[in-house]
C-alpha positions in Angstrom: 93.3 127.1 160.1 93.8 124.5 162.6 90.8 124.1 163.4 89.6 123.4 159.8 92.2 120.8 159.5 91.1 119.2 163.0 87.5 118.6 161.5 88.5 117.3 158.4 90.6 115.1 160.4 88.0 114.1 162.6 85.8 113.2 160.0 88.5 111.2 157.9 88.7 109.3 161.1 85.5 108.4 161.3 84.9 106.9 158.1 87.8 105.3 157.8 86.4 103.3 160.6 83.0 102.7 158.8 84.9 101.5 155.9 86.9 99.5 158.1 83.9 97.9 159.5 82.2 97.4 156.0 85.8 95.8 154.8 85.9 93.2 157.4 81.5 92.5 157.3 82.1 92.2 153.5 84.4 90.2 154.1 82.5 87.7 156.2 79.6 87.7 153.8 81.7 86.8 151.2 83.0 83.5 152.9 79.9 83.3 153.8 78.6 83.3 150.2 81.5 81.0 149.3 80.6 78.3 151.5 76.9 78.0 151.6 75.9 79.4 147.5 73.1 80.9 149.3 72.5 83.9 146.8 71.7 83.0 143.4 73.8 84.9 140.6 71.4 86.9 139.8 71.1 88.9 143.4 74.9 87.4 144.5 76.7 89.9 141.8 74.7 93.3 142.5 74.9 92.8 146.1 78.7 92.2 145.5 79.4 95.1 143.5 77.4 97.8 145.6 79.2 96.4 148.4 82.7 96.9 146.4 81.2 100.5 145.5 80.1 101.9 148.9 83.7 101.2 149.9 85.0 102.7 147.2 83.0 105.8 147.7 84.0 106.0 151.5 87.9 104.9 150.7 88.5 107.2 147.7 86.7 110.4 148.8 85.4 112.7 146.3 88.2 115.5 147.6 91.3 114.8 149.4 91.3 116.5 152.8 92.4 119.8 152.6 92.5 123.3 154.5 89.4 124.3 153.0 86.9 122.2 155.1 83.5 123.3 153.2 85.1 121.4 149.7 86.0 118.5 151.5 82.5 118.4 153.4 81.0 119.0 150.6 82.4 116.4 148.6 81.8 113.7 151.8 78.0 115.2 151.1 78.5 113.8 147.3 79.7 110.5 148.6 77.2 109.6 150.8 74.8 110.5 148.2 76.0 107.9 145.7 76.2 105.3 148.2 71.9 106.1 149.2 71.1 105.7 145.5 73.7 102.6 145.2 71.9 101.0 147.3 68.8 101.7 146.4 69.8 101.2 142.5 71.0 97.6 143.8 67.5 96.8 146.4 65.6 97.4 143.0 67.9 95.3 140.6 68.5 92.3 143.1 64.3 92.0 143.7 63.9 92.5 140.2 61.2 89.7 138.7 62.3 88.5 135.5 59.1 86.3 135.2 56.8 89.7 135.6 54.4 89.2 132.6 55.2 93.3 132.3 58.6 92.6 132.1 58.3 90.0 129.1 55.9 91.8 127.1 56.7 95.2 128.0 60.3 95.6 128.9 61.9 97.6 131.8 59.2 100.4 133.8 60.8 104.1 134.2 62.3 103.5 137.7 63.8 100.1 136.5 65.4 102.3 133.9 66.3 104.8 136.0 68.0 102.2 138.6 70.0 101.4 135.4 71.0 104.2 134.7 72.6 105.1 138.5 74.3 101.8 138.6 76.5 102.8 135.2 76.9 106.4 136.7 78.3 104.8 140.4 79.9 102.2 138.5 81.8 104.7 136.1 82.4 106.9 139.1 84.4 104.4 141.1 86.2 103.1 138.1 87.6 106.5 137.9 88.9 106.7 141.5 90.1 103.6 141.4 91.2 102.2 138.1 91.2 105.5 136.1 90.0 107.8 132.9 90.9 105.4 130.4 88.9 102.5 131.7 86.2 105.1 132.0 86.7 106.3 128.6 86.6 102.7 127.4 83.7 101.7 128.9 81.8 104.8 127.5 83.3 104.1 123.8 81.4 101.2 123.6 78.2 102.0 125.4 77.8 104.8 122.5 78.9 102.4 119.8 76.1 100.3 120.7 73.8 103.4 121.0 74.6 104.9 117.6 76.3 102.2 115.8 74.0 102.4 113.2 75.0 106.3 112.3 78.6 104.6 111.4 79.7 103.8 108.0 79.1 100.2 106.5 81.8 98.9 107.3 81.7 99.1 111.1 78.2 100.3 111.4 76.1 97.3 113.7 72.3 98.0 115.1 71.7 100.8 116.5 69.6 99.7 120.1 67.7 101.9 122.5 69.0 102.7 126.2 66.1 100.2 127.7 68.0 97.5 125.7 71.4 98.5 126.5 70.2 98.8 130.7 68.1 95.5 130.5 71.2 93.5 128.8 74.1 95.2 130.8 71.9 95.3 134.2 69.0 93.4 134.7 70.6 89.7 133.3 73.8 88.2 133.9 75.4 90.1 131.2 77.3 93.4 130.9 78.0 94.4 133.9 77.1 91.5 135.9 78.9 89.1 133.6 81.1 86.7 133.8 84.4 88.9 134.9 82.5 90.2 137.8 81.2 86.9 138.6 85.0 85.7 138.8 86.4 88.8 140.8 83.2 88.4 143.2 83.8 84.6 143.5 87.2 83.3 143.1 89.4 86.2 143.1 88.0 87.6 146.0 88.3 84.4 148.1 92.1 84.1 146.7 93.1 88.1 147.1 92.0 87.6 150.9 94.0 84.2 151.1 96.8 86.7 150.2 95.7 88.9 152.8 96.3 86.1 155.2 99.8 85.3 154.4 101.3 88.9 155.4 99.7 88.9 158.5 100.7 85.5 159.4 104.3 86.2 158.6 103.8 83.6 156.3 105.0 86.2 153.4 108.5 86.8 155.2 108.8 83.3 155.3 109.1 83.1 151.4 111.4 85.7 151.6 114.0 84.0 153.9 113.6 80.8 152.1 114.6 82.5 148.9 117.5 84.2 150.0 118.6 81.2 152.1 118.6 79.2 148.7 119.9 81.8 146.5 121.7 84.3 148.5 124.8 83.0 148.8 125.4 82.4 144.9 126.8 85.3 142.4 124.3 88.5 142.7 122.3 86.7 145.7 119.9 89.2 146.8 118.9 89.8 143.0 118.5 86.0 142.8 116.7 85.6 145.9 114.3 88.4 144.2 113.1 86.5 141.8 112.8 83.2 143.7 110.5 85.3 146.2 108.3 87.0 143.5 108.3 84.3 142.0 106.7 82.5 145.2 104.6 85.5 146.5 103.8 87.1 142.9 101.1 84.1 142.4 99.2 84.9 145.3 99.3 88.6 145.9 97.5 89.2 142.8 99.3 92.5 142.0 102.8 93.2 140.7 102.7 96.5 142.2 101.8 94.9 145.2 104.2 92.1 145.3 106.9 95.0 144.7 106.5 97.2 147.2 105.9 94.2 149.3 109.0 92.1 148.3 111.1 95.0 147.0 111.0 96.7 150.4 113.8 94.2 151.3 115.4 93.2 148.3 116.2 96.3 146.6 118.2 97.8 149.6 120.3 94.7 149.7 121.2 94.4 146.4 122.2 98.3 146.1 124.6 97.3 148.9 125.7 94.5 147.5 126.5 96.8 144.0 123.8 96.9 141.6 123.1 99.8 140.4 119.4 101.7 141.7 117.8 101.1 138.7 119.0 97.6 138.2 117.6 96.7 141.4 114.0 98.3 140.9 114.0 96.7 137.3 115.3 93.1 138.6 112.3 93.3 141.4 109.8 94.5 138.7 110.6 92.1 136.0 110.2 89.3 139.0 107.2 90.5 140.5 105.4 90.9 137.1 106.6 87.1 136.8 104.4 86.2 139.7 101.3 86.6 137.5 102.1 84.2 135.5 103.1 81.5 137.8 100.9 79.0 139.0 99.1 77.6 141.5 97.1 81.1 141.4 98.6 83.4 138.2 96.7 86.2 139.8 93.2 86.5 138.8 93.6 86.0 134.6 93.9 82.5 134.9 90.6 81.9 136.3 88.6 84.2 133.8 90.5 82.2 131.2 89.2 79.2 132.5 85.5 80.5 132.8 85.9 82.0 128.4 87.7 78.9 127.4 85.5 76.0 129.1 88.9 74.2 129.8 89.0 73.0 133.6 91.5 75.1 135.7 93.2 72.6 136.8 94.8 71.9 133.0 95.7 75.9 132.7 97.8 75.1 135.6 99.4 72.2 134.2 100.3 73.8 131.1 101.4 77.0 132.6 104.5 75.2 134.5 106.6 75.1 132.1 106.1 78.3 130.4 106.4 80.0 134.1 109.5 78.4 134.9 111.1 79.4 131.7 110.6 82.9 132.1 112.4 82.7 135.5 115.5 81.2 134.3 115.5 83.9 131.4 115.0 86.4 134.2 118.1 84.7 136.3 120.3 84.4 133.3 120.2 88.2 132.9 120.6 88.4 136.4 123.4 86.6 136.6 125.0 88.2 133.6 124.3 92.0 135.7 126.5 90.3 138.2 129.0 89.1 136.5 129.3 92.7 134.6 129.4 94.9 137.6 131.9 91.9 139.4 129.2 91.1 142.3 129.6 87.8 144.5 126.9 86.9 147.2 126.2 87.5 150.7 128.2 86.9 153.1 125.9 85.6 155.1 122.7 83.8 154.7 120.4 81.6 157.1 120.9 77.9 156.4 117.7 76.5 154.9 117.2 73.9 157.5 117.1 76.8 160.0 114.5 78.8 157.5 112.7 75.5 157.3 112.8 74.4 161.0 111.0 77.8 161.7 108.3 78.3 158.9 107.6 74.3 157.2 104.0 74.6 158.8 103.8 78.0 156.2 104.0 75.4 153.0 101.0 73.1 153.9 98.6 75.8 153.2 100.4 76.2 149.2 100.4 72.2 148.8 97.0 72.1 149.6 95.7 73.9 147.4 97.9 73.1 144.9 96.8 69.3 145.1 92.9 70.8 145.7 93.1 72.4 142.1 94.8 69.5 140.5 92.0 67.3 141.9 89.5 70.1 140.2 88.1 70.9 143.6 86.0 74.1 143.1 88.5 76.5 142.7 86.6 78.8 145.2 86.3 76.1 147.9 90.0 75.7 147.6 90.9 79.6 148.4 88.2 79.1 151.5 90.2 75.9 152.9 93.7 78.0 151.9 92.3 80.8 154.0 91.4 78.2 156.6 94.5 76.7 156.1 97.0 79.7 156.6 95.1 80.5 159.9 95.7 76.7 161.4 99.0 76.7 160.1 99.5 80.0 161.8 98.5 78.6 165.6 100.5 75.4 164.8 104.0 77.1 166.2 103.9 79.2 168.9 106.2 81.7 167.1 103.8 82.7 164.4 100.6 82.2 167.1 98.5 85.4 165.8 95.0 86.6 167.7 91.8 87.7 166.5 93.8 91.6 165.6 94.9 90.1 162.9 92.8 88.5 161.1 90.4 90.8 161.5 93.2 93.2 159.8 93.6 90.8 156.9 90.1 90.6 156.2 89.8 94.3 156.0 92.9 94.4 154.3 91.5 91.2 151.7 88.6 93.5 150.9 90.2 96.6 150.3 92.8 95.1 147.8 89.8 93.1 146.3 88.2 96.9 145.3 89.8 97.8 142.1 89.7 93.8 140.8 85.9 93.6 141.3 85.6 97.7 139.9 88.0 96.9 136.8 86.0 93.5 136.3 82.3 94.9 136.0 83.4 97.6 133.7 85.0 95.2 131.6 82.2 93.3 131.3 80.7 96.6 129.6 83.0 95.6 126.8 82.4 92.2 126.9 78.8 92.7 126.8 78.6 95.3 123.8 80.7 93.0 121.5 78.3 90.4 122.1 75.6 92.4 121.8 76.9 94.1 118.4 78.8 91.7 116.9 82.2 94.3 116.9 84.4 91.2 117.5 83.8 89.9 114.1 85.2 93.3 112.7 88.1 93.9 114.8 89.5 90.0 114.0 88.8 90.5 110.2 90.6 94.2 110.5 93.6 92.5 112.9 94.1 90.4 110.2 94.4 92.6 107.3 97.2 95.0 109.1 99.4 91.6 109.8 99.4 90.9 105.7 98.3 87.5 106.3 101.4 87.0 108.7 101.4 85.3 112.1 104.3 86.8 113.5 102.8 90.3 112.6 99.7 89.6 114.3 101.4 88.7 117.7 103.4 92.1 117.1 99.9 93.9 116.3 98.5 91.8 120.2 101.6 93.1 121.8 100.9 96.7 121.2 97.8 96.8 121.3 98.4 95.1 125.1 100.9 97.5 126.1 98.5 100.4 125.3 95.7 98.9 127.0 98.3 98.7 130.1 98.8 101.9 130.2 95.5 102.4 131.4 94.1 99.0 132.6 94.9 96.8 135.3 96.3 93.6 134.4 93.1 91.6 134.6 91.1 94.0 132.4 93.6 94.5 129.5 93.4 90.9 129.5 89.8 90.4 129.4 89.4 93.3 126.8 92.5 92.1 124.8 91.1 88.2 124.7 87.7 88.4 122.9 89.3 90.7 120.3 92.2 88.9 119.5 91.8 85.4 120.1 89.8 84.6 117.4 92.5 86.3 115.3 95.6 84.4 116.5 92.7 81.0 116.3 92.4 82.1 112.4 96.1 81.1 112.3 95.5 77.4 113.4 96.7 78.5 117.3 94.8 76.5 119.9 92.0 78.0 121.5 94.2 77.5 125.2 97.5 78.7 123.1 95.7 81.9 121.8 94.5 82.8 125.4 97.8 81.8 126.9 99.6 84.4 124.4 97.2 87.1 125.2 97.1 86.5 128.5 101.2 86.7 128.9 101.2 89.5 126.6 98.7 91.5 128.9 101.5 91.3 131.9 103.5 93.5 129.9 102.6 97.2 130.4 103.9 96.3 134.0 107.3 96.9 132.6 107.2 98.4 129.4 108.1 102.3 129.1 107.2 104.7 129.2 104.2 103.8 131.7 105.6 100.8 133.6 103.6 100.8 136.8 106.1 97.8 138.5 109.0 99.3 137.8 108.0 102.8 138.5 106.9 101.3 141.9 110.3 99.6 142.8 112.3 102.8 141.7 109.9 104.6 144.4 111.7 102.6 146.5 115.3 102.8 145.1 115.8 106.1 144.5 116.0 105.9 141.2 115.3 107.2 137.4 111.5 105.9 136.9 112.3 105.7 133.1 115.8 103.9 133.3 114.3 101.7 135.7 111.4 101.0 133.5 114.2 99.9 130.6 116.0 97.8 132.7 112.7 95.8 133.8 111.7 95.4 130.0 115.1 94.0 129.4 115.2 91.7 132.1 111.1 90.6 131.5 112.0 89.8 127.3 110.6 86.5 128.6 107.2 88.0 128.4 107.4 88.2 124.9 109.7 85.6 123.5 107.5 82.9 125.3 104.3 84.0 123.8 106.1 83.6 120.5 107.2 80.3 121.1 103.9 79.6 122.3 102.7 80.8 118.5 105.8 79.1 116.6 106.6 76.3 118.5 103.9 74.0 120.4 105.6 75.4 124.1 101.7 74.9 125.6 101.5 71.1 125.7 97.7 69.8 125.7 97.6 65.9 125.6 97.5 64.7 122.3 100.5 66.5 121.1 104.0 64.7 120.9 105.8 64.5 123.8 109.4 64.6 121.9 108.2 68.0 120.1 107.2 69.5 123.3 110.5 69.2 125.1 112.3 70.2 121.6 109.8 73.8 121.8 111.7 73.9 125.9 115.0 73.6 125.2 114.7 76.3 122.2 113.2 78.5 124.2 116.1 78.3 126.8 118.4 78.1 124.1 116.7 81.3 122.5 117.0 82.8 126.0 120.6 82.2 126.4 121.2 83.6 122.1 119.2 86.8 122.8 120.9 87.3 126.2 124.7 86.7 125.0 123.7 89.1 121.6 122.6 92.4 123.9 124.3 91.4 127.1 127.9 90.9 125.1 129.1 87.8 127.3 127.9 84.7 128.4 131.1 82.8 130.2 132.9 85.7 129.3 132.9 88.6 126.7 132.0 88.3 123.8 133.4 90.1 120.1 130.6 91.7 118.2 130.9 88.4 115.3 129.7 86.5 118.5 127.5 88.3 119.3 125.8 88.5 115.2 125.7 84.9 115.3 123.3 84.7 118.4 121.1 86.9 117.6 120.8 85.1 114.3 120.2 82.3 115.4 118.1 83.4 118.1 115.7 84.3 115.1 116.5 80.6 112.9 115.1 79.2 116.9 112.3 81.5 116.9 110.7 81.0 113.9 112.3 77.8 111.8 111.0 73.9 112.0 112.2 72.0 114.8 114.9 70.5 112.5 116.3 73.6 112.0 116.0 74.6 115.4 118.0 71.7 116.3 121.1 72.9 114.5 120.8 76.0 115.5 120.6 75.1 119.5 123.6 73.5 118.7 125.5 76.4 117.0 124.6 78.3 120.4 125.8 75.9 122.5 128.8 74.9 121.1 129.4 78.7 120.6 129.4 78.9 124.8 131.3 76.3 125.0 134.0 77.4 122.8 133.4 80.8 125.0 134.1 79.3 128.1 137.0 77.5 126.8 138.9 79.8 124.9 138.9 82.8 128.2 139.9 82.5 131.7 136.9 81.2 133.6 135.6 83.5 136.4 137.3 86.9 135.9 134.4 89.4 135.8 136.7 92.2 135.1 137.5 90.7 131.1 
């Protein structure tokens, strides 16, 4: 028996040392590729994604080691046999000649097919190790609506086309598969996931960390404060909620069970956070860069309008961390690093951030920017002699970059499965017309119809792909409203975040009670509590102008920001009970009241009812004895 599990681990060994190799080469190509353009797109994207799926066929074995050393063999024998015909699939794609007089009269020959055909199959296969069934089962749905959508009824029947035209449209062009979301994951994302990469090895990720609790950890419920200034700051980058969790929460959530939140308070105020991050600029993940490449609108103006929307669901996610505090009768640390002593020992970790930042504002290519941030971190790294780092590493963050970059790039090509059938069938058309006759012609019932609809998707999708799924089906729904084409994507685009905390399958929160100890399901309602921002800004987004594109007016903008707060502060005092102090259940009726008059009246309205909720607070504060948590 030993001996079995002595060969199995032998041989684990040794391909996790061939993936680590590929991980660190594909790393270099990609830089590579990012500086120079060499490859064209059309040999670029199947040379990216057979990369992406030899590693995941040699990081996501076939069998799990086990006692039984002829199954696991066996199944090594599988993988290597998918990676052979990957590659050769992808040599016979990326020489392809489209200008082949065959070609154009005749369409694809048999082995072209056939090449095809084993791309979908690997390309299916990793999606299920990596990402899951449902993508899988997604995918498939709408490969065989466009093979036998013409045995459907009328009314969502479309042409019915032949497996030559689905392979030559999903493989051999720059469609389907090798559409525009892989082009993004193999371009941009990539370079920024590995940027990410960087700044944990660098230590420039724990530098975040102290600089949030040295700013917030002193204050009423620090450590749960100094959460969400972290995530907030780390969230951007990482690219993952999950990730930025594990990674952030691993600190935070001990401290703030000492300092008396309860477990599953803590893992749903470090979800709720970390889902934040995705939303926050100057990165916002990957979404914000495929909604740049479907809208046509520079990158540089999604940043800009995603500020203010960002920083408003942080202060709704503070306000109902502060009211946790002030419930349970927390106060801060005791003690907390001064932030000129933070700052005196990791300033050089910011110039990397403000570069980039200022790169993307200027409209820089956003992947040329993530190359000079990678290039950045490093120098900034040798700058002090305290975070000096040696070739280790980095060669450990660019194996790391790639690896995190797998299921992005896997999610991303499958996607564009979807994305490629609805613009091959014309199934968009459909869904927005059938969208809009389940709302009854209402707005608000649409975005409630979007915010389902994302949360089911979630359950099964990452982030990125619910997005990109989500987008071309209900975008031009919310659009037949009279929302903006950047407002529409913006809503779907928050919405998609949401599955992160939702129940029952909230994949953040079931991460950070992992690491608290505690009730996956009462941690997954405390993080949709605390992350209501997620859907009362999208709403606001709908209702109120809160996305600010030029020629709107500047006075109606800032009215849409301080209803949202106000709406924040009205929603929190209704469920929470208190704001100052406690409040009686007539108190409580009236927020919530006008929580809805904010949400969906005109801005005169909203006016006097921003100021029934604030004079209500103050007449709160007033009228109790300020600073007794125990009334």
């Amino acid at each position: 028996m030993s001996q079995i599990s002595t060969t199995n681990r032998k041989t684990t060994e040794l391909v996790m040392v061939i993936a680590a190799i590929a991980a660190v080469a594909f790393s270099i190509f990609q830089l590579w590729q990012s500086i120079s353009a060499h490859l064209a797109a059309p040999v670029f994207r199947p040379v990216h994604l057979s990369w992406v799926l030899v590693l995941v066929f040699l990081t996501h074995p076939l069998f799990r080691p086990q006692k039984n050393v002829m199954v696991y063999l066996s199944g090594r024998a599988i993988d290597l046999a998918l990676i052979v015909i990957t590659c050769w699939a992808t040599l016979r794609i990326a020489e392809f000649d489209y200008d082949d007089i065959s070609f154009l009269l005749d369409g694809l020959q048999p082995l072209d097919q056939c090449a095809g055909v084993v791309m979908l199959v690997a390309l299916m296969e990793a999606t299920r190790r990596t990402v899951g069934w449902v993508m899988v089962f997604i995918a498939v749905l709408f490969l065989g609506y466009a093979l036998f959508g013409d045995a459907l009824p009328a009314t969502v029947a479309s042409k019915g086309f032949s497996l030559e035209e689905i392979i030559r449209f999903h493989i051999f062009s720059t469609n389907g598969v090798y559409g525009a979301p892989l082009a993004i994951a193999a371009g941009v994302v990539f370079i920024f996931v590995l940027f990410g990469a960087f700044l944990q090895v660098t230590g420039a990720g724990q530098f975040f960390i102290d600089m949030a609790f040295a700013v917030a950890g002193k204050y009423r419920g620090g450590p749960a404060k100094a959460s969400v200034l972290a995530s907030a700051a780390l969230g951007s980058i990482s690219g993952s909620a999950i990730a930025n969790t594990v990674t952030t929460g691993a600190l935070t959530i001990p401290m703030m069970k000492k300092l008396g939140y309860k477990a599953e308070q803590a893992a749903g105020i470090e979800a709720a956070a970390s889902t934040g991050g995705q939303i926050m600029p100057p990165v916002m993940g990957a979404g914000a860069f495929v909604m740049a490449q479907f809208t046509g609108i520079a990158y540089s103006d999604i940043l800009l309008v995603s500020i203010a929307p960002a920083i408003l669901y942080f202060m709704c996610t503070l306000l109902y961390v502060h009211l946790m505090a002030c419930k349970l009768g927390l106060e801060g640390m005791s003690k907390t690093e001064q932030m000129r002593t933070v700052m005196a020992q990791g300033w050089h970790f910011l110039v990397p951030l403000v570069l980039i930042t200022v790169l993307l504002l200027m409209s820089y290519s956003p992947v040329l920017v993530g190359v000079a941030g990678c290039v950045a971190i490093l120098v900034a790294a040798m700058l002090r002699r305290s975070s000096r780092i040696g070739l280790k590493p980095i060669i450990l963050g660019m194996r790391e970059g790639a690896l995190l970059a797998l299921p992005i790039s896997v999610a991303c090509a499958t996607a564009g499965i979807v994305v490629g059938v609805v613009g091959q069938t014309g199934i968009g058309l459909q869904f927005t017309q059938f969208l809009i006759a389940m709302s009854g012609g209402y707005l608000w019932s649409v975005l409630a119809l979007i915010a389902l609809a994302a949360v089911i998707l979630g359950m099964g999708l990452p982030v990125t792909a619910a997005y990109i799924v989500l987008s071309i089906m209900a975008v031009p729904a919310l659009m037949k409203f009279d929302v903006g084409l950047l407002a529409a994507h913006m809503i779907v685009f928050w919405l998609s975040q949401t599955s992160n905390v939702t129940p029952p399958i909230a994949l953040a929160a079931f991460a950070g009670a992992g690491i608290a100890n505690a009730s996956p399901m009462k941690s997954a309602v405390q993080a949709f509590k605390l992350a209501q921002g997620f859907f009362l800004i999208p709403a606001m987004m709908a209702f109120s102008g809160l996305i600010f594109i030029g020629d709107e007016s500047i006075w109606h903008f800032l009215v849409s920001i301080i209803a949202t707060i106000t709406l924040f502060v009205a929603f929190a005092g209704g469920i929470e009970g208190r704001l100052v102090k406690v409040l009686s259940l007539p108190e409580r009726l009236i927020l919530l009241v006008m929580a809805l008059t904010v949400l969906f009246a005109t801005d005169t309205i909203r006016i006097v009812a921003m100021l029934v909720v604030i004079g209500l607070t103050f007449y709160n504060a007033r009228h109790h004895i300020i600073g007794n948590p125990a009334s």
